[in-house]
C-alpha positions in Angstrom: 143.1 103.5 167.3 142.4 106.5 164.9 145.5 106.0 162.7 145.0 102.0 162.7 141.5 102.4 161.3 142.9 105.1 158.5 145.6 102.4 157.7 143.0 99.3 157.3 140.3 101.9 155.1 143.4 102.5 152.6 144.3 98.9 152.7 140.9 98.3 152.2 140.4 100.7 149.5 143.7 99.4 147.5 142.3 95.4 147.7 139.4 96.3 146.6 140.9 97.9 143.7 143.3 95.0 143.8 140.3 92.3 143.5 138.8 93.6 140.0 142.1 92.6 138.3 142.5 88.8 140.7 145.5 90.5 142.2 147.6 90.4 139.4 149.8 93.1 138.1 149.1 94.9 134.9 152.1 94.3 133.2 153.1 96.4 130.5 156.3 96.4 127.8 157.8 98.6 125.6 155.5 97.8 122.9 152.6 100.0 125.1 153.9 103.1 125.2 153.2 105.8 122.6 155.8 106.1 120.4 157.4 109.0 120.1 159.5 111.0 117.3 162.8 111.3 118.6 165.5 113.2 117.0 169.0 111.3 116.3 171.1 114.1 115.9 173.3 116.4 118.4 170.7 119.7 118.9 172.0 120.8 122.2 172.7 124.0 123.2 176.0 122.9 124.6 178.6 120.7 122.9 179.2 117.0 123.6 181.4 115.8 126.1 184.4 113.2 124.5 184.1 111.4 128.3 180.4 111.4 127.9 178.3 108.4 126.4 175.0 109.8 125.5 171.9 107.6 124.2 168.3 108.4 124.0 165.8 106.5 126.0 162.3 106.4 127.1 160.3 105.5 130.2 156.4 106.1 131.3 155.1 107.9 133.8 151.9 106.3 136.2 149.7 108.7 134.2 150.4 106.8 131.0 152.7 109.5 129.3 155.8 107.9 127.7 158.7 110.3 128.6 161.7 111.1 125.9 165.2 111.8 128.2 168.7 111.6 127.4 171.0 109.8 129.3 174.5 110.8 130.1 177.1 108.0 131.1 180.8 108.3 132.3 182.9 106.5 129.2 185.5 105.2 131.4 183.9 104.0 134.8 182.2 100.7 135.9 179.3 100.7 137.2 176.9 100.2 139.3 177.4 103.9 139.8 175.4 106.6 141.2 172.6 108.5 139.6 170.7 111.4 138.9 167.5 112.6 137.4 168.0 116.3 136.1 164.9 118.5 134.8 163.8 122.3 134.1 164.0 125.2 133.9 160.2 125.6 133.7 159.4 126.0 129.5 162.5 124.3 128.6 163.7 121.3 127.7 166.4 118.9 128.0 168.6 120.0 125.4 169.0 123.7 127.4 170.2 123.2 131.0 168.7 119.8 132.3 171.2 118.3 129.6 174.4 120.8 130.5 173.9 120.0 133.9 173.1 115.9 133.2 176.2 115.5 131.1 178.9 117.4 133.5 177.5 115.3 136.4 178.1 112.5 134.1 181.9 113.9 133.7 182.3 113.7 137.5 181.4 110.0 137.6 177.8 109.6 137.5 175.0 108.4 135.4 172.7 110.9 134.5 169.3 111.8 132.8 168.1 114.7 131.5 164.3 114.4 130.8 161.1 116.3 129.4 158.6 116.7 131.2 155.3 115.5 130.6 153.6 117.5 127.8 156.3 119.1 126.4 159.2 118.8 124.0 160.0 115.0 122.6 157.8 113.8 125.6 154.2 112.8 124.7 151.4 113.2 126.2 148.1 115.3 125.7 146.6 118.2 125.6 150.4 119.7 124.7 151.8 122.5 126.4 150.2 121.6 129.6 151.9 122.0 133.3 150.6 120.2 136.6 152.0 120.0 139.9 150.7 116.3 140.3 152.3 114.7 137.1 155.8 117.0 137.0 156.3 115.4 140.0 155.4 112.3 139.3 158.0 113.1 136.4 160.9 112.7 138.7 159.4 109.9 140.1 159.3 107.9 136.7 162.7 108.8 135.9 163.9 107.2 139.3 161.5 104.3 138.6 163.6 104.0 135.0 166.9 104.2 136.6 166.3 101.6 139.2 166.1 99.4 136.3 169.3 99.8 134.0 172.1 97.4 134.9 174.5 100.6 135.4 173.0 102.1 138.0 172.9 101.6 141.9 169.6 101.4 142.4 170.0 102.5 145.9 171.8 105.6 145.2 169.8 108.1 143.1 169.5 111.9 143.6 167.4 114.2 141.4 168.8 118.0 140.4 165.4 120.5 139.5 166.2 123.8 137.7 164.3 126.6 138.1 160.4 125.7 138.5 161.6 122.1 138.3 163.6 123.2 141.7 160.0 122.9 143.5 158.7 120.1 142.1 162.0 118.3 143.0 161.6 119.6 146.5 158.2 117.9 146.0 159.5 114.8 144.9 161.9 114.2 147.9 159.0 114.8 150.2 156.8 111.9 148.4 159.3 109.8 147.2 161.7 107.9 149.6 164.2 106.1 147.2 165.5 109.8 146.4 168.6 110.1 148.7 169.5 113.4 147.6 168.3 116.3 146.0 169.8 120.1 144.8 167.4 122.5 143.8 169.1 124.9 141.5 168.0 128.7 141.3 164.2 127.6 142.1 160.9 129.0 141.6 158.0 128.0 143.8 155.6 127.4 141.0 152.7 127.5 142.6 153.3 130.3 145.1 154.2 132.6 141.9 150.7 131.4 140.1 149.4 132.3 143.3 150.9 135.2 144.8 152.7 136.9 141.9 155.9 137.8 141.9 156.8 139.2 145.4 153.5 137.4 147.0 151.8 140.9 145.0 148.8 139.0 144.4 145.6 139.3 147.5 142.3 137.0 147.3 140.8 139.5 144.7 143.3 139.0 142.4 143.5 135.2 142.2 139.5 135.6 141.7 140.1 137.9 138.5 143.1 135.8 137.2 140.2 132.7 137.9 137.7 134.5 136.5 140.3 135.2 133.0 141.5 131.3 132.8 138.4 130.1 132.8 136.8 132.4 130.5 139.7 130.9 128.3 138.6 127.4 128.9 135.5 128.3 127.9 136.5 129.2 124.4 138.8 126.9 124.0 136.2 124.1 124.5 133.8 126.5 121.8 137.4 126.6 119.4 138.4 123.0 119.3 141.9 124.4 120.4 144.0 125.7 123.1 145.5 128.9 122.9 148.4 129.8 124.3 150.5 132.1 126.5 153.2 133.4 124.8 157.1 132.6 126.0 159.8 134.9 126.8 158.5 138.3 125.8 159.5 139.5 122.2 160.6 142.1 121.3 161.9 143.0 124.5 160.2 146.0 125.8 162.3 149.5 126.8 161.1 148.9 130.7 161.6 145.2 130.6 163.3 144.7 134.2 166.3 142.9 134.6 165.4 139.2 135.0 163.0 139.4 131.9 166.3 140.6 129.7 168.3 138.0 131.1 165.5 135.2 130.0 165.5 137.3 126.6 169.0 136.8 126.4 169.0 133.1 127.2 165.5 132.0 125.5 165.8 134.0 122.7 169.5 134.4 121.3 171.4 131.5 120.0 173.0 131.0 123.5 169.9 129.0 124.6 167.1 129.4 122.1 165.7 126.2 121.0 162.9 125.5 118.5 161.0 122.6 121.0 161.5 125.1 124.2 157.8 126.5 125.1 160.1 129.9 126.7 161.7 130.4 123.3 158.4 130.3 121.7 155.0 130.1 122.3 154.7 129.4 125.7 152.6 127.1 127.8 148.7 126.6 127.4 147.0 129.6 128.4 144.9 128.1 131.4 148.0 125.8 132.5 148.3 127.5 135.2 144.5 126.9 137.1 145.6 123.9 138.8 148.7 125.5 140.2 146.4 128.2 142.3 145.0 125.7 144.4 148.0 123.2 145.0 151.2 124.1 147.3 153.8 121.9 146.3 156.0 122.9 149.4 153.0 121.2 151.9 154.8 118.6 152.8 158.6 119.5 152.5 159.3 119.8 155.9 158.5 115.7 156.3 161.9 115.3 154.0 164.4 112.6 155.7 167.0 112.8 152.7 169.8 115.8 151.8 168.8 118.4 150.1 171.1 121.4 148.3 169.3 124.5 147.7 171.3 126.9 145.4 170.5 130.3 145.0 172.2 133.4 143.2 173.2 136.4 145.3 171.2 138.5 142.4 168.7 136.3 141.5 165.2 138.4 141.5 163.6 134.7 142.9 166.0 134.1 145.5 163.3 134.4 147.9 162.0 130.9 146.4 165.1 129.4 147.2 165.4 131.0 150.7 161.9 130.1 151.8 162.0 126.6 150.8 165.0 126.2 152.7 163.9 127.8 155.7 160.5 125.5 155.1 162.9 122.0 155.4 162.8 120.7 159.1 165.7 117.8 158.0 169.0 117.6 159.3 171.1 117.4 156.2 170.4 120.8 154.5 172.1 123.6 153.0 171.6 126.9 151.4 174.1 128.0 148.8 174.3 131.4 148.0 176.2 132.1 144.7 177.9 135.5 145.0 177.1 138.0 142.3 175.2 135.0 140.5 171.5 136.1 138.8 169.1 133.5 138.1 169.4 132.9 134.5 173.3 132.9 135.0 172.9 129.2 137.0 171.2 127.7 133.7 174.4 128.0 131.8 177.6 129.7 133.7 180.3 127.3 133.9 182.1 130.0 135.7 179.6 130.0 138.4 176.9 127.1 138.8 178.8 125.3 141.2 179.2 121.9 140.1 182.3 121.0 142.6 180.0 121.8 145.6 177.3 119.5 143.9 179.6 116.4 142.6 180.6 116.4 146.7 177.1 116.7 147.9 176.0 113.8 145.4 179.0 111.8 146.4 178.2 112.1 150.1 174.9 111.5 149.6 174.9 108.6 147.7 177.7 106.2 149.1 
């Protein structure tokens, strides 16, 4: 009786809503959505494919923010084919390793999209700069509602790859969003358990109060400045006692292997109180309720393996796997055609979506 009266308040709730607009959709076309400046030349970090079609495109979220993505399509196969959503790492954008990854998935058959995230890069949106655990998942979300409509695509197969920090909110994703059949999260960070915790889970009560206490002092002078500072991206110059994953980010973030002048890591960073609404939101809640595959990819020597490992052990489903990369770091699965594994992926995606 309980759960019938919570179902016929939320129905309730949602006609009501329903009834101030006669029941009619709010429809809205191309012409609504902020329009965005979109370059038109090659500015990867990784050359183009010659199997690869590649076009820009754009697609709005449910908050209102018109996404900027590029989409990756086999130049030989028919479709409808298979898809996938790609984003991350956190502070990047798609030109880094969403778009490597997007276009060699499109090389193995599939169409795929390699999207911004809200806030950042080509993407719109405002205040810039700005993270959230709500709307970066909703991210993946809009990108499936995007590919559900292109005449290429099988709208009933569609998987989603999240890199890093996007590994979580992809994990996220799968748990709230049932059309995603399949999902790899690549050398992942638990966003909101780092914010939290620290690196290591270092952090007690205390701490989170003082980081509180710092954030919000920041708000505060922001709202007194008229502008948003921010937090800085991959630290440089590179300090003497810099441990070993900061140099590796150096190395990818801030030489001409990955730097790139729209990636927040490469240069400025996010908003300085980005990370507020992070403290108070595990994304990992509900990922033991996901019904669909999930791949979780982690390197041997990756100093946030323990993200990876967790969230796995955390997934109650019976279609999951843990993929440890031998001798891989975590940087080293953004761009290491020697070792990301793309053969175990392409037959993961392939099983997954038939």
């Amino acid at each position: 009786m309980n759960s019938r009266l919570a179902v016929a308040a939320t129905v309730l709730c949602f006609a009501a809503s329903a009834c101030c607009t006669g029941g009619e959709p709010n429809r809205k076309n191309e012409y609504d959505m902020e329009k965005l400046n979109l370059t038109s030349e090659w500015d990867k970090t990784f050359p183009a494919s010659d199997v690869v079609r590649h076009r820009k495109v754009t697609f709005e979220n449910r908050y209102g923010v018109t996404l900027a993505a590029d989409l990756y399509e086999p130049s030989n196969a028919e479709g409808p084919l298979p898809a996938i959503a790609v984003s991350g790492p956190f502070g990047a954008v798609k030109e880094q390793a969403s778009g490597l990854y997007a276009q060699t998935m499109a090389e193995r058959g599939f169409v795929a999209l390699a999207f911004d995230p809200s806030f950042t890069g080509e993407s719109g949106g405002e205040p810039r700069y700005v993270a959230s655990p709500d709307i970066n998942t909703e991210d993946f979300s809009a990108a499936v509602d995007l590919l559900t409509t292109l005449p290429e695509v099988d709208g009933e197969r569609i998987g989603i790859i999240g890199i890093c920090g996007f590994g979580g909110f992809a994990i996220n994703a799968a748990a709230i969003d049932t059309r995603i059949k399949a999902t790899v999260a690549s050398t992942m960070y638990d966003i909101s358990r780092c914010t939290a915790n620290g690196y290591f889970d270092s952090m007690d009560a205390d701490a989170r109060y003082e980081l509180r206490k710092r954030l919000n002092a920041r708000r505060t002078e922001d709202a007194r400045s008229g502008a948003y500072a921010r937090a800085g991206g991959v630290v440089d110059p590179l300090p003497d006692d810099a441990p070993q994953f900061v140099r590796d980010y150096y190395d990818y973030y801030k030489t001409p292997r990955g730097y790139h002048a729209r990636s927040l890591n490469s240069n400025d960073g996010w908003n300085a109180t980005s990370s507020l609404s992070f403290l108070n939101a595990p994304i990992m809640a509900y990922s033991d309720e996901i019904r669909s595959a999930v791949l979780v990819i982690h390197g041997e020597k990756a100093h946030s393996r323990y993200f990876g490992e967790d969230a796995f052990k955390r997934l109650a489903g019976d279609d999951k796997e843990l993929l440890i990369v031998p001798d891989a770091s975590h940087v080293d699965l953004y761009d290491n055609m020697r070792v990301i594994p793309f053969d175990r992926m392409e037959s993961f995606f392939k099983s997954c979506l038939k």
